[in-house]
N, C-alpha and C positions, 0 to 999 in steps of 0.2 A: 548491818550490825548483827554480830552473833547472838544467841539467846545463852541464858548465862544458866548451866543448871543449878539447879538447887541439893541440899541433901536429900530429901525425898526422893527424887526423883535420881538420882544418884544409886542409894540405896534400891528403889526396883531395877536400874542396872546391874545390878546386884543379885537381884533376886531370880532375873531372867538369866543370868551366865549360870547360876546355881541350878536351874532348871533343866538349860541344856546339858549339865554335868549329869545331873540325875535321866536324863534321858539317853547319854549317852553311854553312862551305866548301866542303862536295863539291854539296851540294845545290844551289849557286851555280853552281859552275862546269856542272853539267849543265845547267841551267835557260840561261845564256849558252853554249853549247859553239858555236853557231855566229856568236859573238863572239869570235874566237880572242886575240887581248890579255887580253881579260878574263874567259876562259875559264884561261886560263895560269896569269893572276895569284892566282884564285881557288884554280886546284890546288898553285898553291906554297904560299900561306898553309896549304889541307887540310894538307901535307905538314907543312909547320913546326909547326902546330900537334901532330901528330901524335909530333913529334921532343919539343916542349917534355913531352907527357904522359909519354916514357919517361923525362926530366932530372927532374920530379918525381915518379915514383914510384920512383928512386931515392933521392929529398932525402924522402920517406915512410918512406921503409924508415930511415933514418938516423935520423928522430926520432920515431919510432913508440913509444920507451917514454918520451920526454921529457915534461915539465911547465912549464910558466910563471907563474910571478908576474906577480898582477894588482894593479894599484893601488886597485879597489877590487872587488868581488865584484861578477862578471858584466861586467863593463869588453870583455874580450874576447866573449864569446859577441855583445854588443848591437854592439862594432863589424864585427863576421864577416857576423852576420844582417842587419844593414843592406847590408852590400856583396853578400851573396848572393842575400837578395829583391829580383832586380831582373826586369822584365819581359824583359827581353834571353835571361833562361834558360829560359824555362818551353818547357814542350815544342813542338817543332813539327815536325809530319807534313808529309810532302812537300806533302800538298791546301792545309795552312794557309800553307808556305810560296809554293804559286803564286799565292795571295790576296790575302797581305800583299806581297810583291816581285813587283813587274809590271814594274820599269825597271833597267836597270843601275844606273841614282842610286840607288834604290830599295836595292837590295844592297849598294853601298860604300856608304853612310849605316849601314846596318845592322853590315856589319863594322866601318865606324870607331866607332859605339857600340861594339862588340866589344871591340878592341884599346883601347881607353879603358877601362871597365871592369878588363880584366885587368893595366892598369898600374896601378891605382885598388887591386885587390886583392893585387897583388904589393908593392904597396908598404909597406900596413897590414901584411902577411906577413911581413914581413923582420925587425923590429924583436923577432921572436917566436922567430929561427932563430940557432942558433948562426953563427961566419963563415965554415965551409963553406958553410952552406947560404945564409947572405946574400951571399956573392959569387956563387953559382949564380941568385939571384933578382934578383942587379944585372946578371947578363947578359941573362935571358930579359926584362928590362924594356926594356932596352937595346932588344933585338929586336923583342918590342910596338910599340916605338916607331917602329923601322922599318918595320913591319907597316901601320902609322896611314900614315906616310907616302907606304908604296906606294899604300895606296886610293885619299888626297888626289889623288896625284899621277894614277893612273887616274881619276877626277873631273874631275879640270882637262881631260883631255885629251879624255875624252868629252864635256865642256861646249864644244867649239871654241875 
């Protein structure tokens, strides 16, 4: 029998993809620091992401003893696990980051995977949260979104 998650615990799945964001952000901007634009752009993202981890483990603490009905047994665990197991998370050391990201394209490609996923999972998210907690995840989407746009737009501008 599968173990059914909770919001709680949902929500630190959450808090942990927002983590690796923000770490994958720093490790960006280091790797580009003498790309000052895109050196910037990358520690603002660190920063916001780092802002979004304290907005959810606040919205944790609120539903940490909550429950949800599910439409059928496991409904939620298989849609969570699909959004979780994604390549985009799995660990990476600074050696495997100078490997895999050798170009500035390289790294906004990678963040815009990022902030796609985390609309992708904020979104599945919401439907689960009472409307505190889903007007706090209609914001930070919102923000996601701006986040995608920023990269785009650093993209364009690195592409001449």
């Amino acid at each position: 029998m599968s173990k059914i998650l909770q919001p709680g615990e949902i929500v630190e799945i959450g808090i942990e993809k927002e983590r690796k964001r923000r770490d994958f952000y720093a490790l960006a901007a280091e790797r580009f620091k003498d790309k000052t634009p895109l050196a910037e752009l990358f520690g603002k993202l660190r920063d916001w992401e780092e802002s979004h981890i304290e907005r959810f483990t606040a919205i944790r603490d609120t539903v940490a003893h909550a429950t949800y009905a599910e439409s059928y047994g496991g409904e939620m665990e298989a849609y969570m696990q699909a959004v979780v197991e994604s390549e985009l998370y799995r660990e990476m050391t600074p050696e495997e980051f100078a490997g895999i990201i050798k170009t500035p394209a390289d790294a906004l490609d990678k963040g815009i995977g990022f902030e796609k996923d985390a609309i992708l999972f904020f979104s599945g998210l919401s439907g689960f949260l009472d409307e505190k907690g889903q007007a706090v995840v209609k914001k930070l989407i919102a923000e996601e979104q701006q986040h995608m746009l920023f990269l785009f737009e650093m993209k364009k501008e690195l592409a001449g």
